[in-house]
N, C-alpha and C positions, 0 to 999 in steps of 0.2 A: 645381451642381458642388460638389463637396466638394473638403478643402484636402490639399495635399502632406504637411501633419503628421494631419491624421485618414487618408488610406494607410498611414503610416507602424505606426498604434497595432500592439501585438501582437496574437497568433491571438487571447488569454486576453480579451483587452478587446472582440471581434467587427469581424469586416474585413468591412467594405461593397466590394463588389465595383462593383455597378453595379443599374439600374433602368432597367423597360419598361413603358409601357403595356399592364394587362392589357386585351383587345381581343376576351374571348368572351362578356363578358355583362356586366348593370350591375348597380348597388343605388341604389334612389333616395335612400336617405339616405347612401351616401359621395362626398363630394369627389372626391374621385381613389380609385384600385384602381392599384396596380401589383404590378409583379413583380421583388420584390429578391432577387439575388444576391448571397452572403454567405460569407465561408466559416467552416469548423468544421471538428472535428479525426472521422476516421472511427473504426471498430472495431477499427484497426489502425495507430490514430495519426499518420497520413497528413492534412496538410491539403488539402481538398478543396474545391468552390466547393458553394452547396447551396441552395435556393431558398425564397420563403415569398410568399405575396400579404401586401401592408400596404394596410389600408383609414380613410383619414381622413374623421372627420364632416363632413355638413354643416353647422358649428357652429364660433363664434368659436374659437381658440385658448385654452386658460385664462391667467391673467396669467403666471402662475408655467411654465408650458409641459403638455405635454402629457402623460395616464398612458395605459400600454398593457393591451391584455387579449390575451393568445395563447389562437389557440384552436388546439387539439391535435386533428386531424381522426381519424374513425374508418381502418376496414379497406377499403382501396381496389383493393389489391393489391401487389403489385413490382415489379412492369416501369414503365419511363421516364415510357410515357405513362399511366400512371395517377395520376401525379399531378394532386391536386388545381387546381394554376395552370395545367395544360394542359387542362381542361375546364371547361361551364358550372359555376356555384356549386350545388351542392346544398339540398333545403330545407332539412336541420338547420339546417347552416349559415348561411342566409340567414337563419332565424328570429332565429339568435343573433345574427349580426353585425347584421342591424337593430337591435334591443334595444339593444346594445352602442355600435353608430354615435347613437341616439338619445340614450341617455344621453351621450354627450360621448368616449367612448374613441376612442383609435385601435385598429383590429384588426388584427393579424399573426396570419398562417397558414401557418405553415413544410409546405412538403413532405415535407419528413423527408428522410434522408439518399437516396440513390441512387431517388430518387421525383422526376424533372424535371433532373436532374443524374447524370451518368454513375455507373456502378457500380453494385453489387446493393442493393437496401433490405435490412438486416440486419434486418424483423420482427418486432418484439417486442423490440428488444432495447433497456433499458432506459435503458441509460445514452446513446446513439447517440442516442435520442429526445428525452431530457433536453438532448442538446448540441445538437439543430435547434434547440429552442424558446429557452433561454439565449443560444446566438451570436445566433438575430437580433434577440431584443431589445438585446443589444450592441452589435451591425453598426446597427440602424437610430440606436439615442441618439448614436452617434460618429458616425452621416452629418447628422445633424440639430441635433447639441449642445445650444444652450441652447433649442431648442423643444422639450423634453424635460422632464417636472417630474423622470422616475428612478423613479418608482414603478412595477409591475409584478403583474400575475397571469395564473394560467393557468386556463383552460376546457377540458374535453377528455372525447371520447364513445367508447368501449366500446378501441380499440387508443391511442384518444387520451386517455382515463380512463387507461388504465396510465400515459399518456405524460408526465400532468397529476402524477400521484403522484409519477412520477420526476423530474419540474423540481422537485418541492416535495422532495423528498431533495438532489439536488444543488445549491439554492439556498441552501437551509436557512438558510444563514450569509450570506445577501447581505440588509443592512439594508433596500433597495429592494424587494425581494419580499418580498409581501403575502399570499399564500396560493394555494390551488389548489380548481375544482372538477374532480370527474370523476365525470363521467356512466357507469354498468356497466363497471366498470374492469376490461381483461383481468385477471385473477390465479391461481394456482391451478390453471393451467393441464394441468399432469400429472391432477391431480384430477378435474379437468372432462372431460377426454377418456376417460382408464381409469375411471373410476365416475362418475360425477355424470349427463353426459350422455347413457349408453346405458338409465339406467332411469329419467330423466327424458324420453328419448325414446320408450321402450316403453310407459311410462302414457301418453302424450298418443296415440302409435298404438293403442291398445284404446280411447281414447275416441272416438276418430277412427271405429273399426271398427264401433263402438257405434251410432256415430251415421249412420255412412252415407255418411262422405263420400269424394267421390272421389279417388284418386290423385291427381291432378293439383292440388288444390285442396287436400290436406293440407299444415298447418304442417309435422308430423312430416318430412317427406320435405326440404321446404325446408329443416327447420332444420339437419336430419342434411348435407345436400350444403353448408349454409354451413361446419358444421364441418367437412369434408373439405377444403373450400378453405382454411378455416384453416390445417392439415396440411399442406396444400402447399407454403403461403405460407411457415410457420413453419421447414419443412426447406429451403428452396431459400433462404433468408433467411441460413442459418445458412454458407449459404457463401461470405459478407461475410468473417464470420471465418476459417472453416476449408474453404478452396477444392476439398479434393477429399471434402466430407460427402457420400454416397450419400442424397439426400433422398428418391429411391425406393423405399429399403428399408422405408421407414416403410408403402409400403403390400402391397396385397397384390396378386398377380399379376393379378387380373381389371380392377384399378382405374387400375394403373399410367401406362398408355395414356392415364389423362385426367389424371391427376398431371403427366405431363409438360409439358403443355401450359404450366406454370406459366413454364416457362424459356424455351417459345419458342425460335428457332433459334439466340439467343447467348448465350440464360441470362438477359436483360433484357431480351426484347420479347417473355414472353410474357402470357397473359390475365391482366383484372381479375377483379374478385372477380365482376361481375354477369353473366362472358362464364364463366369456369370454373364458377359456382355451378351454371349451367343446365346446362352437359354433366353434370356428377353428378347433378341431377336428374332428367334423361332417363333415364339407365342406372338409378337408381335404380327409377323405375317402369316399367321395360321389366324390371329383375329379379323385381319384385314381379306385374307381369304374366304375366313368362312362368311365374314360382314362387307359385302363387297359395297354396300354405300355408305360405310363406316369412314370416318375420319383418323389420321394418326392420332389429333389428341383428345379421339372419345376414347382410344384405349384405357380399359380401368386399373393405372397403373398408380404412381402418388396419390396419397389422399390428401390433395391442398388444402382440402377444405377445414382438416387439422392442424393446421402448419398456424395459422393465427393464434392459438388458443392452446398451442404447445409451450408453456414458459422455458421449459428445458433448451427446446429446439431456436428458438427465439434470443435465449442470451447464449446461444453458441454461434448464431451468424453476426452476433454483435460482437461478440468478445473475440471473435476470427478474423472480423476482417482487418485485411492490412492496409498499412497506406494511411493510419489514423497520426500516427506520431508526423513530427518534423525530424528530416533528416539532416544531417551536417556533411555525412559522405556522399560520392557520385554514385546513380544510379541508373542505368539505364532500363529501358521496361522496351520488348518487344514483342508484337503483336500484329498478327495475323489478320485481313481484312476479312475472309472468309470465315474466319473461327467460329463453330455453330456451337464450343463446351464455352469458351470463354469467349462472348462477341465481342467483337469489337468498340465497340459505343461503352461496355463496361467498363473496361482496361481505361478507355479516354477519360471516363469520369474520374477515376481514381486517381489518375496521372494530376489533373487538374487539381482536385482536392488537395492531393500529397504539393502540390507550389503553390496553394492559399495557402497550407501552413507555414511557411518558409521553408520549404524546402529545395534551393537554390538550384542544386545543380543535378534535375529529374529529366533525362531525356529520353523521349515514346520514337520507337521506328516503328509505323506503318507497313508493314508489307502487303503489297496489292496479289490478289489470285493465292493468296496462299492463309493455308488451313490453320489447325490446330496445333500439331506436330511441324510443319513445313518451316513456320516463320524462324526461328530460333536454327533449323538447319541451313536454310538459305543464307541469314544472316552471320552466320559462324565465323568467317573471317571476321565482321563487325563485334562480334566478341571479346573475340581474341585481342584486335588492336585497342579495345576500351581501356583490357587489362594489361597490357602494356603501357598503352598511358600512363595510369595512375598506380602501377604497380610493377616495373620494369624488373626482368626475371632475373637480371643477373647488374 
């Protein structure tokens, strides 16, 4: 039970709401799993209640009390039940959070705003994402006080890489935080969709074609239908903010029909990313079938040709992207040389940018032959030992 004066603290210090057993799956190396409720301020300055799993070692307490590691999960979807505390743990995650439960951390894994807790997930959207991971390492050190040592970092994989960049901006100035990883951090987004991804996805289809392999079994098609789901995600996201955004305009009449699906019949129960990704997929190669000298990217999927003359859409890849502040903490950014969601040449530009602003201590791992997902698993011990570095568990 926590006390009458820790309810009391302000939103700013993080409100521990309340805590459940989580009860869908285990980790043999944590103690307990539960599911706190916390609240944080939304897109619209509204306090709101918003959810995160905390997972404690199996491992003494340190003298001095306990440091936290948040980990900033990837692209899951929008809708309620996609959040992460309402399903099994994934493996990313499980890799990490073992690593992390073993070396001595607690882990916290915020859902993110309207992901387990009513209301739209606004997406990508930077600062939203910054205020999951910030309130509940606040909401958990005021439900816990002196088991707490106060020190803090963030982890975080491809929408949770953006999400990791943006705790390490709005932190910036909190002595307890310690720095940030991110694994293929969204960024750059306008970029990635209007040029990057459509001729990075057209060479990988001529190798593809090259080579012989089937529709069904091409990356090219997979990867294209994850970006569409992105697209969805990102338009239906945006009307967190701005309620009456047309997120259909973004695409094009033939696609529409599976775009929709994203809202579901109230706007937040419809599909995740791995129930949407397949419908694109199917049409995808049902167009390519029926259109056998058709190209992937004649598919009539995005309507780019909107995307300029969208103001709405326009100051959301500005106001998104991370990597614009100067940072004073260590960060490390990992990145995948195969990555066809986040390329590689994106992450580099942004790495660059982020050390013209002064930001001293930003270091990029390369990883060669590996994906999307791969880089940040492969590199997992190099995680773990960053966060030891600069934040030693005990």
């Amino acid at each position: 039970m926590i006390s009458s004066v820790t309810l009391g603290f302000a939103i700013s210090q993080g409100n521990f709401v309340n805590a459940v057993d989580y009860t869908l799956d285990t980790l043999d190396q944590a103690e307990s799993i539960e599911i706190m409720t916390y609240q944080m301020p939304n897109v619209v300055g509204e306090n709101i209640d918003a959810t995160a799993l905390v997972l404690f070692p199996n491992l003494p307490k340190p003298d001095d009390g306990w440091r936290i590691v948040v980990w900033a999960h990837g692209t899951v979807g929008v809708s309620h039940s996609c959040a992460p505390s309402l399903n099994s743990l994934n493996s990313t995650f499980r890799l990490i959070a073992h690593n992390l439960l073993d070396a001595g951390y607690v882990v916290v894994a915020p859902d993110y705003e309207g992901l387990g807790s009513s209301g739209i997930h606004p997406y990508l959207n930077l600062e939203s994402e910054a205020n999951a991971i910030i309130y509940s390492v606040k909401a958990l050190q005021s439900r816990y006080g002196e088991d707490f040592q106060g020190d803090w970092m963030v982890v975080g994989q491809s929408q949770g890489g953006q999400a990791s960049l943006g705790a390490a901006e709005y932190a910036n100035e909190d002595p307890r935080f310690k720095g940030a990883v991110a694994g293929a951090p969204a960024s750059n987004l306008d970029q990635i969709i209007q040029q990057i991804a459509p001729i990075a996805l057209s060479q990988l289809e001529d190798h593809e074609n090259r080579a012989g392999i089937a529709l069904e079994q091409r990356n090219s098609i997979h990867s294209y239908a994850t970006l569409l789901s992105y697209g969805a995600f990102i338009g239906i996201g945006i009307r967190a903010e701005y309620p009456e955004f047309d997120y259909l305009s973004l695409f094009r009449e033939h696609t529409r029909g599976i775009a929709q699906h994203v809202a579901g019949t109230t706007g937040t129960n419809g599909l995740c990313l791995e129930s949407l990704r397949a419908l694109f997929k199917a049409d995808l190669i049902r167009y390519l079938t029926d259109h056998s000298e058709a190209k992937l990217m004649s598919y009539p999927g995005l309507d780019l040709e909107s995307f300029e003359d969208n103001t709405i859409l326009q100051q959301f890849f500005v106001k998104n992207q991370p990597g614009t502040k100067r940072l004073d903490k260590p960060v490390l950014v990992i990145q995948g040389e195969l990555d066809t969601n986040v390329p590689a040449i994106v992450t580099e530009t942004m790495v660059q940018h982020m050390k013209s602003l002064g930001s001293q201590s930003v270091n990029l791992i390369l990883v060669p032959e590996a994906g999307h997902r791969e880089a940040i698993i492969w590199k997992n011990n190099e995680v773990v030992t960053f966060i030891q570095r600069y934040m030693p568990a005990r």
